[in-house]
N, CA, C and O atoms as CSV, one atom per row, in Angstrom:
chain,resi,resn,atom,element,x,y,z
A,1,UNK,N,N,112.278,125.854,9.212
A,1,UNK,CA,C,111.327,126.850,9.693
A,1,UNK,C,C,109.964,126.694,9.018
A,1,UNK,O,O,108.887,127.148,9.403
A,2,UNK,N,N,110.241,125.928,7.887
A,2,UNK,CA,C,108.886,125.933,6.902
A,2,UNK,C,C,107.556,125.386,7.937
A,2,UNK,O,O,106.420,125.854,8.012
A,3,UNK,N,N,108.249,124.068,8.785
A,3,UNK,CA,C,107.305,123.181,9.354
A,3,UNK,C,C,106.475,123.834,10.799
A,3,UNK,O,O,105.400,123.636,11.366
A,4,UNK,N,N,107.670,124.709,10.988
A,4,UNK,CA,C,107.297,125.721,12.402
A,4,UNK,C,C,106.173,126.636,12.063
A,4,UNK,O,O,105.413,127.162,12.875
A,5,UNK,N,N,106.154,126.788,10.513
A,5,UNK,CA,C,105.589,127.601,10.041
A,5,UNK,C,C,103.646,127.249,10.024
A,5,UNK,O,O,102.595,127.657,10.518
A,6,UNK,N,N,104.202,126.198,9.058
A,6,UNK,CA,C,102.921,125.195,9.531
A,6,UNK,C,C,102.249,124.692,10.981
A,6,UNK,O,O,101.081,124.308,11.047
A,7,UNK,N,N,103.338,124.761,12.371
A,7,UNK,CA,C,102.491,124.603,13.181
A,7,UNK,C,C,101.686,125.461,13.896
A,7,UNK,O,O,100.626,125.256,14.487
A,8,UNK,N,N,102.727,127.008,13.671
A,8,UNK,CA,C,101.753,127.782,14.362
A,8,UNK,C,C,100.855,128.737,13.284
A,8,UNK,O,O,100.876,129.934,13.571
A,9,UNK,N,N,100.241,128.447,12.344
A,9,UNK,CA,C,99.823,129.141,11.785
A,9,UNK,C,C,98.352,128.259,11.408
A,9,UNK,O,O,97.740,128.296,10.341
A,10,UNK,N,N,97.961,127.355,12.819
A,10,UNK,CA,C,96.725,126.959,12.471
A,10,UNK,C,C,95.768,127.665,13.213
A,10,UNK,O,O,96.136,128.580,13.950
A,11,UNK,N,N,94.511,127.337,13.107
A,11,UNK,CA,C,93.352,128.005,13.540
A,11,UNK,C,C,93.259,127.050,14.836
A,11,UNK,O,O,92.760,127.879,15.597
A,12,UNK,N,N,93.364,126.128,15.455
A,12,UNK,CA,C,93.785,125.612,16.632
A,12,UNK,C,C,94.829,126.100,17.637
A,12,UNK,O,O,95.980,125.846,17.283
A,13,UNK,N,N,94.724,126.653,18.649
A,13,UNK,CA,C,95.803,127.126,19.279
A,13,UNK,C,C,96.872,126.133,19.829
A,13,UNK,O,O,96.507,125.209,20.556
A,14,UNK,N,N,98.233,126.309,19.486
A,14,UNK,CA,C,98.921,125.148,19.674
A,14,UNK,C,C,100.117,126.080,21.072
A,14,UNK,O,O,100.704,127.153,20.934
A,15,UNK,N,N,100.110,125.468,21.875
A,15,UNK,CA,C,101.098,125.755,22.860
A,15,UNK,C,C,102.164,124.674,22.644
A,15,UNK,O,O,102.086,123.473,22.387
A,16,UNK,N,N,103.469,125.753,22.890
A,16,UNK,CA,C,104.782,125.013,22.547
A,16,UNK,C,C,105.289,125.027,23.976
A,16,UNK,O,O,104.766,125.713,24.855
A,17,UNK,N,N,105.894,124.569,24.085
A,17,UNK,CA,C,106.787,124.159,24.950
A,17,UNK,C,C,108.486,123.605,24.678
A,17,UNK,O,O,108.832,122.445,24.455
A,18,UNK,N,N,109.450,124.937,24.786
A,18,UNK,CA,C,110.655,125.040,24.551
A,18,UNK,C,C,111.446,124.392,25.730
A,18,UNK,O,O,111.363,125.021,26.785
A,19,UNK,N,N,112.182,123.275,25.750
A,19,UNK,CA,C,112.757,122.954,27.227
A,19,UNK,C,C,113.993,122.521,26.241
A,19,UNK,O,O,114.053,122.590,25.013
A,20,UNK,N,N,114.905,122.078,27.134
A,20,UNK,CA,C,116.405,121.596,27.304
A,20,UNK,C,C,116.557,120.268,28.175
A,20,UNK,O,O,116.572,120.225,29.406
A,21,UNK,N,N,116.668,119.183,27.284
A,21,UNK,CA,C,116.664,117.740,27.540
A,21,UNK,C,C,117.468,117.195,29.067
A,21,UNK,O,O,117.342,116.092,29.600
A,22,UNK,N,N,118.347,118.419,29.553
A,22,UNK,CA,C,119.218,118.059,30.445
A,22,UNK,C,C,118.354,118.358,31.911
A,22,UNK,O,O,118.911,117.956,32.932
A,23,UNK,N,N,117.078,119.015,32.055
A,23,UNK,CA,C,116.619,119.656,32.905
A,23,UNK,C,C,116.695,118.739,33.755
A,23,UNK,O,O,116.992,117.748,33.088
A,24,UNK,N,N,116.553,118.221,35.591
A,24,UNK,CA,C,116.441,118.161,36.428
A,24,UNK,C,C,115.525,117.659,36.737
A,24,UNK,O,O,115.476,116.535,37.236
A,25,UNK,N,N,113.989,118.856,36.355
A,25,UNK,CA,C,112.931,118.314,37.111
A,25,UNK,C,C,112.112,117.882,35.579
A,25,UNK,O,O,110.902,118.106,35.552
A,26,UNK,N,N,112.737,117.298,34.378
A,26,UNK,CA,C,111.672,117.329,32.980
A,26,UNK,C,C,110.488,116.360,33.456
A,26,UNK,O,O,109.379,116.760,33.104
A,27,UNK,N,N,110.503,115.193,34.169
A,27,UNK,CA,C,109.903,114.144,34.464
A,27,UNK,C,C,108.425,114.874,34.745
A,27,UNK,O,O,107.478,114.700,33.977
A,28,UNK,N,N,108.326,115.897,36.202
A,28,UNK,CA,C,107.764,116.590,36.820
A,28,UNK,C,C,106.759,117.285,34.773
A,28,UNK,O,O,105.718,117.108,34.140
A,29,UNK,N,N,108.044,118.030,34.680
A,29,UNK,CA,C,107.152,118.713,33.323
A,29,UNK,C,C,106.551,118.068,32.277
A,29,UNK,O,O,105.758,118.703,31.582
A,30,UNK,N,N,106.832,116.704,31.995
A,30,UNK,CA,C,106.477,116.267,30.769
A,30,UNK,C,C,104.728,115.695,31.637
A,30,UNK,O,O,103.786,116.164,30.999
A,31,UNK,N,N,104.462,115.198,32.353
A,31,UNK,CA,C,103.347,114.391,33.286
A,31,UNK,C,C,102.543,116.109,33.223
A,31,UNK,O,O,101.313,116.144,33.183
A,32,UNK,N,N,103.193,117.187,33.220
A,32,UNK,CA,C,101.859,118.345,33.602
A,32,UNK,C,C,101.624,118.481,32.131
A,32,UNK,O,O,100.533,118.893,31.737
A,33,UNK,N,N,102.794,118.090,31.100
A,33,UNK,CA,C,102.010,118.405,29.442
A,33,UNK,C,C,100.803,117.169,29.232
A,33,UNK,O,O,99.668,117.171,28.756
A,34,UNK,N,N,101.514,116.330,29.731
A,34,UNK,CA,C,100.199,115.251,29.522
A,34,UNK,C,C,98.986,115.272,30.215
A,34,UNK,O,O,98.015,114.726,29.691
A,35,UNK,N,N,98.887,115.771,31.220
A,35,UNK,CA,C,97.908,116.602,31.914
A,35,UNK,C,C,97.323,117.850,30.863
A,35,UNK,O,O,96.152,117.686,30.521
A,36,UNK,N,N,97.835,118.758,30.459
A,36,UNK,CA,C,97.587,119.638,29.758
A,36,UNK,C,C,96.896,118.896,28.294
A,36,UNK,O,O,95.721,119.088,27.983
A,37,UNK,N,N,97.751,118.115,27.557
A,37,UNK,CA,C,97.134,117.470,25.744
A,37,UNK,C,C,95.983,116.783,26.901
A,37,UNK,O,O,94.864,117.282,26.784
A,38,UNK,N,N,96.079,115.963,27.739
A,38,UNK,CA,C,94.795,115.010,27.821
A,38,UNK,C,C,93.655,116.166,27.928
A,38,UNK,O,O,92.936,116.104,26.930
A,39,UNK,N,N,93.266,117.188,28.810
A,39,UNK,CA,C,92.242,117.948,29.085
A,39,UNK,C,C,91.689,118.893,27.925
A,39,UNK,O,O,90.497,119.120,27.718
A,40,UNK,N,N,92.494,119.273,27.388
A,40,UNK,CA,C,92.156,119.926,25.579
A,40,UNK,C,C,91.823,118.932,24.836
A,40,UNK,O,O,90.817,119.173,24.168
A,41,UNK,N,N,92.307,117.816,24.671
A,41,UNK,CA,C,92.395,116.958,23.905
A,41,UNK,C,C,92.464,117.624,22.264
A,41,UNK,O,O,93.552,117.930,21.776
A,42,UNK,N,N,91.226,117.788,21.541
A,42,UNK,CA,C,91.760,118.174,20.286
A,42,UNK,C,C,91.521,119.438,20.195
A,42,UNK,O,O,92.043,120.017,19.242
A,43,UNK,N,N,90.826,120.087,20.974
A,43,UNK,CA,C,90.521,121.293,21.114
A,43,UNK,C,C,92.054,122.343,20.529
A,43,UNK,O,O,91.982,123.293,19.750
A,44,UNK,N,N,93.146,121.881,21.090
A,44,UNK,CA,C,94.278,123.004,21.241
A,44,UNK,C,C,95.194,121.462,20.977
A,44,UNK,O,O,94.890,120.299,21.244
A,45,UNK,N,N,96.274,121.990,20.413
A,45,UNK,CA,C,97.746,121.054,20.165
A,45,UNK,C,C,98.688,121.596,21.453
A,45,UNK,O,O,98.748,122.662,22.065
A,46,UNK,N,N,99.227,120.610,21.524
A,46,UNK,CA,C,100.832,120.687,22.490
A,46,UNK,C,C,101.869,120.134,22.030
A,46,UNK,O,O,101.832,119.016,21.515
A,47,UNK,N,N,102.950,120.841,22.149
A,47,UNK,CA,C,104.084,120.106,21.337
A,47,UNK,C,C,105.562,120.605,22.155
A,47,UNK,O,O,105.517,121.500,23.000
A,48,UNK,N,N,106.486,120.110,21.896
A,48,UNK,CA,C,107.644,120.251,22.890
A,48,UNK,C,C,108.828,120.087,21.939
A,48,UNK,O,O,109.234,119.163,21.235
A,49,UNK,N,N,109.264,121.457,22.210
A,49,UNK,CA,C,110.730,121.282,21.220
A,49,UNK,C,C,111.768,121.882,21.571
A,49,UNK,O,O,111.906,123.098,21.707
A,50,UNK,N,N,112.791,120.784,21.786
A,50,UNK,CA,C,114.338,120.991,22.510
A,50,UNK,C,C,114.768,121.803,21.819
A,50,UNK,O,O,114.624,121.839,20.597
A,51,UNK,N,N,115.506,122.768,22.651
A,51,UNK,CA,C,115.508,123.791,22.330
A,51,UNK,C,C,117.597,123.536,22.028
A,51,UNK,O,O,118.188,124.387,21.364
A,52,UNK,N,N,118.193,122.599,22.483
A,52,UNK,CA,C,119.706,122.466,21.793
A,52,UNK,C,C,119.720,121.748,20.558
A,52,UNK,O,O,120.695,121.849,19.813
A,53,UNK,N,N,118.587,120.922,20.220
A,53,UNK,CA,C,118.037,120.294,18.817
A,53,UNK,C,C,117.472,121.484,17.528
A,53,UNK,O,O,117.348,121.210,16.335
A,54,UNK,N,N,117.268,122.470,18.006
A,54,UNK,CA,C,116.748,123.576,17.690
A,54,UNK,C,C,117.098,124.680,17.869
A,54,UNK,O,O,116.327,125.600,18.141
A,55,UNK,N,N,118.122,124.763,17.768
A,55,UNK,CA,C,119.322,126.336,17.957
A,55,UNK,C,C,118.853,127.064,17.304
A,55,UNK,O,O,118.228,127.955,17.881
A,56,UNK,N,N,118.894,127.091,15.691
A,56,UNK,CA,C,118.237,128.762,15.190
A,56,UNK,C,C,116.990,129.086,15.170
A,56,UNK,O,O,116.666,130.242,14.901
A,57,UNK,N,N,115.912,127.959,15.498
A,57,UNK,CA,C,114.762,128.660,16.333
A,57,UNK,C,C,114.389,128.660,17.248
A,57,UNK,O,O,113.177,128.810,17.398
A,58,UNK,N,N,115.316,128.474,18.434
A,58,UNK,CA,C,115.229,129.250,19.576
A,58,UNK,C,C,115.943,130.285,19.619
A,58,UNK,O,O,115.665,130.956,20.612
A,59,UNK,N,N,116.915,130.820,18.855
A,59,UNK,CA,C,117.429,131.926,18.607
A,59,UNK,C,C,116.495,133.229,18.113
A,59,UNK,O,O,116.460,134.313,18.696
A,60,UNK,N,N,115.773,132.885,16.946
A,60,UNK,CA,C,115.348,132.932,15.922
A,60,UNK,C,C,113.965,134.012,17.235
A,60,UNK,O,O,113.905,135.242,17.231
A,61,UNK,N,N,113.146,133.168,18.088
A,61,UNK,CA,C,112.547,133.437,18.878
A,61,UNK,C,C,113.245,134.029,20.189
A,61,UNK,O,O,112.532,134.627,20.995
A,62,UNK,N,N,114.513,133.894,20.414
A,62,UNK,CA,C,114.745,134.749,22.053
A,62,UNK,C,C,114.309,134.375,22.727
A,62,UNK,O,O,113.491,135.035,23.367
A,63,UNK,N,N,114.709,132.423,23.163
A,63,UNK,CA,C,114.448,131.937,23.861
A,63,UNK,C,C,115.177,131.480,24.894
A,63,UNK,O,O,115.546,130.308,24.976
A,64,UNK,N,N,115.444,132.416,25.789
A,64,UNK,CA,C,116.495,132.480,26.999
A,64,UNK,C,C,116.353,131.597,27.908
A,64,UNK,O,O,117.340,130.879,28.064
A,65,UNK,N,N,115.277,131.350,28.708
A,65,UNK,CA,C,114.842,130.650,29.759
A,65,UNK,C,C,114.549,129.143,29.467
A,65,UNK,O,O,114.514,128.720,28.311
A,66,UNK,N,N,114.327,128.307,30.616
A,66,UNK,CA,C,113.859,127.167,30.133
A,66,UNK,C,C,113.423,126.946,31.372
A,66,UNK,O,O,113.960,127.346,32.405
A,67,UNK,N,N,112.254,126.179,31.253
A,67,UNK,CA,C,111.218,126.090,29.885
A,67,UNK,C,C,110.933,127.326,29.143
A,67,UNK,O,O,111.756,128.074,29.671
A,68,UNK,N,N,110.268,128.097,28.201
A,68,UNK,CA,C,109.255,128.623,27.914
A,68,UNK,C,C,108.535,128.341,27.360
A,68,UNK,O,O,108.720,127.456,26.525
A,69,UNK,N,N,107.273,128.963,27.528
A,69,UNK,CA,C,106.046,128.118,26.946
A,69,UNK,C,C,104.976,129.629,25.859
A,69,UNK,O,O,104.662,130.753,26.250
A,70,UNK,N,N,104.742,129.034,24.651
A,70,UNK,CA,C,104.108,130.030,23.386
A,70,UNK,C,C,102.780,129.684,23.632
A,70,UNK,O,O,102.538,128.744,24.389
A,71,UNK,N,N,101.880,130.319,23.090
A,71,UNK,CA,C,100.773,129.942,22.643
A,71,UNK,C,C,100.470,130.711,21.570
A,71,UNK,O,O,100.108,131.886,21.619
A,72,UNK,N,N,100.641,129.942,20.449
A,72,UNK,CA,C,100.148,130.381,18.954
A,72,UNK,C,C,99.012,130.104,18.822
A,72,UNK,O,O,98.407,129.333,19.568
A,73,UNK,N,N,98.264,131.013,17.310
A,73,UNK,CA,C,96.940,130.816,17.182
A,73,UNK,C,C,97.273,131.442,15.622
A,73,UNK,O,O,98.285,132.139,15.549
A,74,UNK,N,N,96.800,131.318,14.877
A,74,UNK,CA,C,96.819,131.512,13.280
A,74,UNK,C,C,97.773,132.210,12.894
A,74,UNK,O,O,97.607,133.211,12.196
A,75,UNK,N,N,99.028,131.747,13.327
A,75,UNK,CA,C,100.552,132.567,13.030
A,75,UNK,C,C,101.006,133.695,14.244
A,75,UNK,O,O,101.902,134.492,14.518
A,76,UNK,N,N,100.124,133.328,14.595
A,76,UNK,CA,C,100.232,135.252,15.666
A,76,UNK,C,C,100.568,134.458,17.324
A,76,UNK,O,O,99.799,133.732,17.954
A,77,UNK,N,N,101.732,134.825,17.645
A,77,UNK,CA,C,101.731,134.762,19.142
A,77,UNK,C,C,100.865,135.353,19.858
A,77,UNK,O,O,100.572,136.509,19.551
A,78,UNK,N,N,100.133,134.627,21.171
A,78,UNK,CA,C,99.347,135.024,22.256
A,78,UNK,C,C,99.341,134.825,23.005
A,78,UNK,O,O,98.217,134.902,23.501
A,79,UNK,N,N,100.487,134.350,23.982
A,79,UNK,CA,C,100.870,134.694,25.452
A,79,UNK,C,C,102.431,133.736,25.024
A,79,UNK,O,O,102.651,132.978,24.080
A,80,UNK,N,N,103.310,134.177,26.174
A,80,UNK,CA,C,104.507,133.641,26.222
A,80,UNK,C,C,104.717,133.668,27.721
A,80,UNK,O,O,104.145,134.509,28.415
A,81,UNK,N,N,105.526,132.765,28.224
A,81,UNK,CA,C,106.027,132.760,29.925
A,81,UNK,C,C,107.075,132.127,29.867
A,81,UNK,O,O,107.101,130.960,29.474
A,82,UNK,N,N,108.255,132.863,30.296
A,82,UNK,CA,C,109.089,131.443,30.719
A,82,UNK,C,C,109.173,130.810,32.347
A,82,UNK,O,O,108.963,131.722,33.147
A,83,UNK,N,N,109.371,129.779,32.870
A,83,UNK,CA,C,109.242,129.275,34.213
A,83,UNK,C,C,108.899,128.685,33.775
A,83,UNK,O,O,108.599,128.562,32.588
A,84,UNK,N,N,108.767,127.642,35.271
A,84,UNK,CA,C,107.747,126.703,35.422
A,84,UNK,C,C,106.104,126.993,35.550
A,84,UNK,O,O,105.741,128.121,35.884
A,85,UNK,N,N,105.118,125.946,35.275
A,85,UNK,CA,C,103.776,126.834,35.126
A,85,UNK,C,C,102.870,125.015,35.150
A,85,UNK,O,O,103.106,124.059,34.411
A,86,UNK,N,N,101.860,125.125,36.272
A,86,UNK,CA,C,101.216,124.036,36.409
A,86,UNK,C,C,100.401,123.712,35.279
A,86,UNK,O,O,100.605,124.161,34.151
A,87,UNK,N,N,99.479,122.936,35.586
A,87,UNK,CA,C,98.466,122.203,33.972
A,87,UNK,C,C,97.523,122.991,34.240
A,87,UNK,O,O,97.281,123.718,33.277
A,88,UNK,N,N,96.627,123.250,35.458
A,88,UNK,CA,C,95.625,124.133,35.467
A,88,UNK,C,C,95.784,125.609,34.724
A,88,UNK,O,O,94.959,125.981,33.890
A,89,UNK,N,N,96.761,126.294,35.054
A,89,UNK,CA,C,97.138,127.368,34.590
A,89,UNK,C,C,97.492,127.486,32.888
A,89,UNK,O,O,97.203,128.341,32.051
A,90,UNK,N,N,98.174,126.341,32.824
A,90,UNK,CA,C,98.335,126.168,30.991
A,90,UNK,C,C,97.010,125.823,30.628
A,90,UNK,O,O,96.672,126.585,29.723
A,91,UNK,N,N,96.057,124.991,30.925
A,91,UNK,CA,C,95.149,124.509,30.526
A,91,UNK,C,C,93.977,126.049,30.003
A,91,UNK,O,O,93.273,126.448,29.075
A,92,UNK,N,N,94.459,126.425,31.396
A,92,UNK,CA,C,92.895,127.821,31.149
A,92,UNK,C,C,93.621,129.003,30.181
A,92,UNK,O,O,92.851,129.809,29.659
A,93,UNK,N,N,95.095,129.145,29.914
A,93,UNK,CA,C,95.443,130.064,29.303
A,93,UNK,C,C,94.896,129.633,27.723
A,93,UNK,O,O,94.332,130.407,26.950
A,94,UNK,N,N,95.100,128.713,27.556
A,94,UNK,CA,C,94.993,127.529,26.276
A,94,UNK,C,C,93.527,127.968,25.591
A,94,UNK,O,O,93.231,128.441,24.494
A,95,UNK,N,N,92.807,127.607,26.691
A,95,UNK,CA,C,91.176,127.502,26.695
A,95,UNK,C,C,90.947,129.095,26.444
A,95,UNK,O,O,89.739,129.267,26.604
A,96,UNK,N,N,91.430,130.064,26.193
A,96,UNK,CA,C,90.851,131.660,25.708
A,96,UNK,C,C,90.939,131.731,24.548
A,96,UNK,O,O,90.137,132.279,23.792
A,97,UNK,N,N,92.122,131.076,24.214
A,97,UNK,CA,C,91.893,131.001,22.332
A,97,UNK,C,C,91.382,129.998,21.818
A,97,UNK,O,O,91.770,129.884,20.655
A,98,UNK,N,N,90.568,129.064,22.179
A,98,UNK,CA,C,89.736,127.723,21.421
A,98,UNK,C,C,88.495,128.694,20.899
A,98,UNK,O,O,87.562,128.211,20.258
């Protein structure tokens, strides 16, 4: 948790992205994160963490759905969704906390 600790507790807003390796359509999702890191570029972090690799903090967080997607900003959560959710839409949620 120490390192979780460290990621969301920067002054960069970092959106996570909680998924489950077995998904269906991940192909579809991983191409809209890369869509998403390319257009921020350093502005905001993106990061993706399996969430069966990561049992007690997705527990830890009450992370039911999959995907869901965080957006941290200096320790403090600031928006959460679970679903699916295009790059435009992640991109501009992203872009309120830069």
């Amino acid at each position: 948790m120490t390192k979780f600790g460290e990621l969301i507790g920067s002054k960069t807003p970092t959106l996570i992205d909680f998924y489950k390796d077995w998904e269906d359509d991940r192909n579809n999702l991983h191409s809209v994160l890369r869509d998403v890191a390319a257009a921020l570029g350093d502005k905001a972090k993106v990061v993706k963490i399996d969430i069966s690799k990561n049992e007690t903090l997705a527990a830890a967080l009450r992370i039911k759905g999959n995907p869901t997607f965080i957006i941290y900003k200096d320790g403090e959560m600031k928006w959460r969704q679970t679903g699916q959710q295009d790059a435009n839409t992640l991109i501009s949620l992203v872009e309120q906390y830069v």
